[in-house]
TORKOL-4160 file (C-alpha; in steps of 0.2 Angstrom, whole numbers, padded with zeros to 4 digits, m for minus):
248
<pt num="1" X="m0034" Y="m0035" Z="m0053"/>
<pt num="2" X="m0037" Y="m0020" Z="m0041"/>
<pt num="3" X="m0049" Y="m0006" Z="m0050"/>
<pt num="4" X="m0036" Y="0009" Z="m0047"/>
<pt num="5" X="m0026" Y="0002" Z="m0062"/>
<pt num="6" X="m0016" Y="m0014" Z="m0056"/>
<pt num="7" X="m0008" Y="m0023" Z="m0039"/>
<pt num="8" X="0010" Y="m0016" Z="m0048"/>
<pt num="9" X="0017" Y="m0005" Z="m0039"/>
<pt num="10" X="0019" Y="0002" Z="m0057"/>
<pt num="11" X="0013" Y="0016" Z="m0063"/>
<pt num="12" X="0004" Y="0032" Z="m0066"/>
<pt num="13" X="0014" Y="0033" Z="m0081"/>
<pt num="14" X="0061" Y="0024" Z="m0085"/>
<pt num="15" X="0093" Y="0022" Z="m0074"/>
<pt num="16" X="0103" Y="0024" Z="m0089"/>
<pt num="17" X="0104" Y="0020" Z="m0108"/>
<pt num="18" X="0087" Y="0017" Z="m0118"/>
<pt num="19" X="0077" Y="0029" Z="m0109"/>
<pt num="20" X="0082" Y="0043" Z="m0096"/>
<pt num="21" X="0072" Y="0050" Z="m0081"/>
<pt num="22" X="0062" Y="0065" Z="m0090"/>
<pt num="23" X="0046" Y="0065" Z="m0092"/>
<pt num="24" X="0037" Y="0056" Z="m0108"/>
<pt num="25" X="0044" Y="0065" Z="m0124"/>
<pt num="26" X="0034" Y="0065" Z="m0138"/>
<pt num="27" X="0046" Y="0069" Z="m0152"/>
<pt num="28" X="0054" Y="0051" Z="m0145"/>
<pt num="29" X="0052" Y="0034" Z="m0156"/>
<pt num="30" X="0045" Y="0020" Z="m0154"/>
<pt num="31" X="0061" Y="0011" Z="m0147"/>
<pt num="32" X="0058" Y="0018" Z="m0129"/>
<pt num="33" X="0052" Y="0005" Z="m0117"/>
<pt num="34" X="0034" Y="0001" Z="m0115"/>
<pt num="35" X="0027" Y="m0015" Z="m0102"/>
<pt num="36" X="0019" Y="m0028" Z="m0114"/>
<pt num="37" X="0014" Y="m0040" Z="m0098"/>
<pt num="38" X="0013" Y="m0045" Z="m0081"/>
<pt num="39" X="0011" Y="m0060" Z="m0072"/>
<pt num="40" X="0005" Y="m0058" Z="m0053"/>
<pt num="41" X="0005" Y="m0073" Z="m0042"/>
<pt num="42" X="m0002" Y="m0071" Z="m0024"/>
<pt num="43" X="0004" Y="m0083" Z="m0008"/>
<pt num="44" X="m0007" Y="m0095" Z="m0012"/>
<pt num="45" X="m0001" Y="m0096" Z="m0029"/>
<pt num="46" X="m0016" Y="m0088" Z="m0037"/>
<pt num="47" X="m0008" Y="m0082" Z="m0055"/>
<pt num="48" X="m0015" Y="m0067" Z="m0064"/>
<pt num="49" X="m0010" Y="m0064" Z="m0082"/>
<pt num="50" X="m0011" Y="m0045" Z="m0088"/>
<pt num="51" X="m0006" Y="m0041" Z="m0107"/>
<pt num="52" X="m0005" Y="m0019" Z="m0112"/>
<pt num="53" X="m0009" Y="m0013" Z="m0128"/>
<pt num="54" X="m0006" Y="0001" Z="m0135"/>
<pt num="55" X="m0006" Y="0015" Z="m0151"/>
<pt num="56" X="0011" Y="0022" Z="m0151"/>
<pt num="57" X="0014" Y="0028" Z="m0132"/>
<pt num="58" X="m0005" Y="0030" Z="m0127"/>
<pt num="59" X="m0012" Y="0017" Z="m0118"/>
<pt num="60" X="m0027" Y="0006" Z="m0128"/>
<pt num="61" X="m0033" Y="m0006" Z="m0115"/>
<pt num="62" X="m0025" Y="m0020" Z="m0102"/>
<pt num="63" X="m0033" Y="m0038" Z="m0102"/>
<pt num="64" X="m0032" Y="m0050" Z="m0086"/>
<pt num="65" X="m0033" Y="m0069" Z="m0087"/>
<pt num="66" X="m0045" Y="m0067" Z="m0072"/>
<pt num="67" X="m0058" Y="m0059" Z="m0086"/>
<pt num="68" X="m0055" Y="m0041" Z="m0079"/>
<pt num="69" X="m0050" Y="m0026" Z="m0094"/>
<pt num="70" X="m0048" Y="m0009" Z="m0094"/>
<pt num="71" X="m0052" Y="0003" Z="m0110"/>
<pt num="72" X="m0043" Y="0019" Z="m0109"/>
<pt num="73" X="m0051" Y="0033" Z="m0118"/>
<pt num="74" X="m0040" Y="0050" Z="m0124"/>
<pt num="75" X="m0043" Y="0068" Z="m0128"/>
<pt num="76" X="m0028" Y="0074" Z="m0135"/>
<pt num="77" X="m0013" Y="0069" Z="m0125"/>
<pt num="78" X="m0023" Y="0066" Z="m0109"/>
<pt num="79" X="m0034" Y="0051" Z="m0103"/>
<pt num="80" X="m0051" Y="0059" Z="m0101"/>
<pt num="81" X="m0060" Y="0041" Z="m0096"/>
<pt num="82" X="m0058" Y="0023" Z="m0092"/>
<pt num="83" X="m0070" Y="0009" Z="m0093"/>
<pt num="84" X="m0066" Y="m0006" Z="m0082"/>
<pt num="85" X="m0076" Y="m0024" Z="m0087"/>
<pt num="86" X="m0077" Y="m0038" Z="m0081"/>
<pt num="87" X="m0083" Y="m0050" Z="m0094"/>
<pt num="88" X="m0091" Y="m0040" Z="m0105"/>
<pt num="89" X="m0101" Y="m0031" Z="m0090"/>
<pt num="90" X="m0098" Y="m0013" Z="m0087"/>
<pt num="91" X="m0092" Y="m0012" Z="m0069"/>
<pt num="92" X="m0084" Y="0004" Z="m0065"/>
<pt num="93" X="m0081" Y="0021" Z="m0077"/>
<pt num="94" X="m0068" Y="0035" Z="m0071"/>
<pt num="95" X="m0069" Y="0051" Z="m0076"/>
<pt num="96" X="m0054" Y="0066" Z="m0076"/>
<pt num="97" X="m0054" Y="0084" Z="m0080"/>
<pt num="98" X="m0040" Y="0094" Z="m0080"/>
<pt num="99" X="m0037" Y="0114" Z="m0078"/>
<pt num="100" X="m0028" Y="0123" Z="m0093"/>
<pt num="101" X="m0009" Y="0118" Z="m0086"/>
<pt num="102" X="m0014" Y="0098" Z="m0089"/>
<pt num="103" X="m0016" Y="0096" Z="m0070"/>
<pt num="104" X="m0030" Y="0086" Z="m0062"/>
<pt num="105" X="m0045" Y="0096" Z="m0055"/>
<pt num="106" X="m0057" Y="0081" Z="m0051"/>
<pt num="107" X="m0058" Y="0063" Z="m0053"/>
<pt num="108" X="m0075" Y="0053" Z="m0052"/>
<pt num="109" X="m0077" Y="0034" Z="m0049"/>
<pt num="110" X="m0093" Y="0028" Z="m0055"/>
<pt num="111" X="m0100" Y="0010" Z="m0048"/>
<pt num="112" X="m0115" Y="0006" Z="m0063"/>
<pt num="113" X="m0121" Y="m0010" Z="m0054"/>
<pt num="114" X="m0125" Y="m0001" Z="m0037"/>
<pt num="115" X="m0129" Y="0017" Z="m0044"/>
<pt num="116" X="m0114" Y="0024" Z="m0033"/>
<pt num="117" X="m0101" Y="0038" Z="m0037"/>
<pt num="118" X="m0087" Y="0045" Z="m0029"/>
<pt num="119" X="m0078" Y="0062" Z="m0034"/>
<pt num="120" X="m0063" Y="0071" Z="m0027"/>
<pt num="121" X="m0059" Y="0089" Z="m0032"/>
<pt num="122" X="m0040" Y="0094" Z="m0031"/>
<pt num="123" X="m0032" Y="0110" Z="m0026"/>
<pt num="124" X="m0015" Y="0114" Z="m0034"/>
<pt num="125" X="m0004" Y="0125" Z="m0021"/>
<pt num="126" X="0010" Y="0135" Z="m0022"/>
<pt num="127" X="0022" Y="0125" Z="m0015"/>
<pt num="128" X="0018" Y="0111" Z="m0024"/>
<pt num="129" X="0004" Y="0103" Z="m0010"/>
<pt num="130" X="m0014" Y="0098" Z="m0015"/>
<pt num="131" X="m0028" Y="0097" Z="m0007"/>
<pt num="132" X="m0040" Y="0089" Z="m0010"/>
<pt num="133" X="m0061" Y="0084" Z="m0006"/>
<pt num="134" X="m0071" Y="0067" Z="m0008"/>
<pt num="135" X="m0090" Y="0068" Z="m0011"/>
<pt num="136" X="m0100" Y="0054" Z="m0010"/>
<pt num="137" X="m0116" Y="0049" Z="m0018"/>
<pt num="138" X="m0125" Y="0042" Z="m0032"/>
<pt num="139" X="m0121" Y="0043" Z="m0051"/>
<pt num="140" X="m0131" Y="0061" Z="m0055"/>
<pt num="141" X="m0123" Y="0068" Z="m0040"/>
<pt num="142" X="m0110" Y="0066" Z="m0027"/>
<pt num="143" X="m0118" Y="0080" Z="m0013"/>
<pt num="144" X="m0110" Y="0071" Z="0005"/>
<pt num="145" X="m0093" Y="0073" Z="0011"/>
<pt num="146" X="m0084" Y="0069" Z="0027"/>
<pt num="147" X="m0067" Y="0066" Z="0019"/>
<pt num="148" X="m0053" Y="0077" Z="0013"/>
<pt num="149" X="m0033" Y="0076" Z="0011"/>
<pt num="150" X="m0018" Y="0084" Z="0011"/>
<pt num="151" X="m0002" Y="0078" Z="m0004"/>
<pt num="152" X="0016" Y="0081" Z="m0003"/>
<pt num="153" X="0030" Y="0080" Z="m0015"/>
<pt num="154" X="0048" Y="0077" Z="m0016"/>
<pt num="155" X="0055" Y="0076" Z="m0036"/>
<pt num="156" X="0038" Y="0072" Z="m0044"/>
<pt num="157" X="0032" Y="0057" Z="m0033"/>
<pt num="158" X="0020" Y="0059" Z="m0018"/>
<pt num="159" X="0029" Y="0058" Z="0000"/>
<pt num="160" X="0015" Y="0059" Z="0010"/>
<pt num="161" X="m0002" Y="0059" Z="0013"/>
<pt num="162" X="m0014" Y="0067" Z="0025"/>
<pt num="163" X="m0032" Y="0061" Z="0028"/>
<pt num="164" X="m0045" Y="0071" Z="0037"/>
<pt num="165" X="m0061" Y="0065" Z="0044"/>
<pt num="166" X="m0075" Y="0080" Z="0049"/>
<pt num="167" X="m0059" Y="0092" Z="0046"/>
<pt num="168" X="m0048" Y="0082" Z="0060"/>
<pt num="169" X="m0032" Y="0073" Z="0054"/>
<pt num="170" X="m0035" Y="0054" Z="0056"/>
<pt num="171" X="m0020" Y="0047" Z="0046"/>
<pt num="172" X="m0006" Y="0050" Z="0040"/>
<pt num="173" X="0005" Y="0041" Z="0026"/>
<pt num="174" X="0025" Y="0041" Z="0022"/>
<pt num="175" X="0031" Y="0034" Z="0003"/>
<pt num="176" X="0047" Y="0032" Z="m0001"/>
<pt num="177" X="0055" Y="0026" Z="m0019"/>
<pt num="178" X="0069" Y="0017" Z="m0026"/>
<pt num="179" X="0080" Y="0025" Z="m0042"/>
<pt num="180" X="0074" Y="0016" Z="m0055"/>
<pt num="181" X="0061" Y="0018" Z="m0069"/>
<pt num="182" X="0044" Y="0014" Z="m0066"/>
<pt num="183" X="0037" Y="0002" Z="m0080"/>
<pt num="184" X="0024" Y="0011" Z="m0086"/>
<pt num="185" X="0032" Y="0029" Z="m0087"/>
<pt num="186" X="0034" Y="0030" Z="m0104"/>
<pt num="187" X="0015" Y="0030" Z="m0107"/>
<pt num="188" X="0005" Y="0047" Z="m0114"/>
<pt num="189" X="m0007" Y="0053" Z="m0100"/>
<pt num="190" X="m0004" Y="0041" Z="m0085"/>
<pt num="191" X="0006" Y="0054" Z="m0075"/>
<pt num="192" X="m0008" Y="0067" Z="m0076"/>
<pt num="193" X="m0022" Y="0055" Z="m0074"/>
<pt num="194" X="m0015" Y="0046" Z="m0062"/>
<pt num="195" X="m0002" Y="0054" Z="m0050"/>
<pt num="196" X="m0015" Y="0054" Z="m0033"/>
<pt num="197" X="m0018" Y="0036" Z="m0035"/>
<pt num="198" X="m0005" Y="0027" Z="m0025"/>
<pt num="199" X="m0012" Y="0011" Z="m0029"/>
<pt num="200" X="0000" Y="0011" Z="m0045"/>
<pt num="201" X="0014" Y="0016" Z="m0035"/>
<pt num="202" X="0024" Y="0031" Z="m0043"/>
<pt num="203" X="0027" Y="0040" Z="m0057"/>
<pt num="204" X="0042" Y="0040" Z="m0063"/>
<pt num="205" X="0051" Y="0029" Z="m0050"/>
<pt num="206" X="0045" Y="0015" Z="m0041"/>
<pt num="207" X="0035" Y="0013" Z="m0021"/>
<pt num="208" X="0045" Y="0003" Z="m0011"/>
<pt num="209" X="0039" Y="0006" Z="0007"/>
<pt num="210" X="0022" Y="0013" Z="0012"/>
<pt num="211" X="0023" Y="0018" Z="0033"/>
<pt num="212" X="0010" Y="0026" Z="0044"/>
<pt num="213" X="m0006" Y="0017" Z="0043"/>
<pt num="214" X="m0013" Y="0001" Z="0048"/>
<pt num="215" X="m0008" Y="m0008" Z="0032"/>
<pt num="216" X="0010" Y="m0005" Z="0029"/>
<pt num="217" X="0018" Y="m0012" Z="0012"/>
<pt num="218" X="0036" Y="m0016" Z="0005"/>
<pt num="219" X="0041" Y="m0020" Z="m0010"/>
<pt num="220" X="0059" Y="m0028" Z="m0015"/>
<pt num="221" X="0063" Y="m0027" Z="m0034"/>
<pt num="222" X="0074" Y="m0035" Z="m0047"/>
<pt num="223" X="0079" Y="m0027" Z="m0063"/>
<pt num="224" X="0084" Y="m0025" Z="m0080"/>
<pt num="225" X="0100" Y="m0018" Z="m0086"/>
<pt num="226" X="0092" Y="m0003" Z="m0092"/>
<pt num="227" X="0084" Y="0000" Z="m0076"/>
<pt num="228" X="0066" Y="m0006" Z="m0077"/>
<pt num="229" X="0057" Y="m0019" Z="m0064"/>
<pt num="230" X="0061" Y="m0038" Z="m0070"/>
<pt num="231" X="0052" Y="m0043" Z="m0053"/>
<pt num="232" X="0044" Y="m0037" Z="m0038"/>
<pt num="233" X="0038" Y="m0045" Z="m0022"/>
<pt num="234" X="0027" Y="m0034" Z="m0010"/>
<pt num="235" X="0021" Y="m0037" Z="0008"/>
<pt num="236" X="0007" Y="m0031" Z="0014"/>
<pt num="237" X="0001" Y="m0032" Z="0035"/>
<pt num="238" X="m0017" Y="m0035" Z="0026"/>
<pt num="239" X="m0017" Y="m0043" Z="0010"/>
<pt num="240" X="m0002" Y="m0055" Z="0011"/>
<pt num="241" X="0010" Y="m0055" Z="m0003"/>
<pt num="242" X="0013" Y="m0055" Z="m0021"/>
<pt num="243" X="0026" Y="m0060" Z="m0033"/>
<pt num="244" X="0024" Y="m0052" Z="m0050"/>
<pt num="245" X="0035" Y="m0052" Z="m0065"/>
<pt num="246" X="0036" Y="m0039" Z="m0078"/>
<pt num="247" X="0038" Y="m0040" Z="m0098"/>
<pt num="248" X="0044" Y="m0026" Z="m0109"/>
């Protein structure tokens, strides 16, 4: 179970009748989609388990077979923390603040073993780009950085990604998307939190191809009549592959 959220190519938070392509609704009842489980196998045929609770749409925790869990803590309508475990040992605590609009400003990763922290601070632009900066350091205080980025967006999903080492361009990333509903759309909070983390693979649709650096994925999907992932199997150059199936 990866740290950013899950090996999906789900999330950050639905084509046709039971729920439409517009962002979460809150005046909407408790009939629109959410994902109860998932169930990862690997080449080797390693099998994760992970089962999603919730209160209405907001997201309570996830809890892996593999003894990994996740609590997600809200302030109003947004996701201000999550707690990661494993067992019942404290691994890793995020953090998000947001501007007055609801859009991410920063987003700190904190490592409680090794004393180590990570924070990057997001610009919003005009045209719809954000930049953004990653400080390194301890826990207190993230002082060092070395690393920034560029985002671009087509419809609401990320298209590309620029990375910057000591202000030169060392990498740069192409997504593309299918037209269906990504599982976990439907959840309060998960675009907001986590629109910059790619690891969860869209927003509102769903990563199918990742080109441009040296660890290219693609993802082949099946789904459901009403347009949600029923299974998925990615390739990566890297990290083999993965089989997962999805429960709604």
């Amino acid at each position: 179970m990866k740290k950013l959220l899950f090996l999906l190519a789900v999330v950050a938070v639905s084509c046709d009748s039971g729920a439409d392509l517009t962002p979460y609704d809150p005046n909407a009842t408790l009939t629109t989609t959410l994902l109860s489980k998932i169930i990862e196998t690997d080449d080797s045929g390693n099998e994760v388990t992970t089962e999603f609770n919730y209160e209405g749409y907001k997201i309570v925790n996830f809890v892996s077979s593999d003894g990994g869990s996740a609590v997600f803590i809200y302030s109003g309508n947004i996701i201000s923390q999550i707690k990661y475990f494993q067992g019942t040992t404290l691994e890793q605590t995020d953090l998000f603040n947001y501007n007055a609009q609801g859009q991410i400003t920063s987003h700190t990763m904190q490592i409680h073993e090794s004393d180590y922290a990570t924070r990057e601070d997001y610009v919003h632009h005009l045209d719809g780009s954000i930049s953004y900066t990653v400080w390194f350091g301890t826990i207190d205080s993230q002082p060092d950085s070395d690393l920034s980025g560029k985002l671009f967006f087509e419809n609401g999903e990320v298209v590309k990604q620029e990375t910057y080492l000591n202000g030169s361009l060392s990498m740069s990333e192409t997504y593309t998307y299918d037209a269906n509903n990504n599982p976990l759309r439907n959840v309060i909070g998960l675009n907001q939190a986590f629109l910059y983390q790619l690891d969860i693979g869209g927003m509102a649709r769903n990563l199918r191809q990742t080109s441009g650096s040296t660890n290219p994925v693609d993802i082949t999907y099946t789904y459901t009549l009403n347009g949600f992932p029923e299974t998925s199997q990615s390739t990566s150059a890297l990290e083999g592959g993965v089989f997962t199936q999805y429960f709604y």
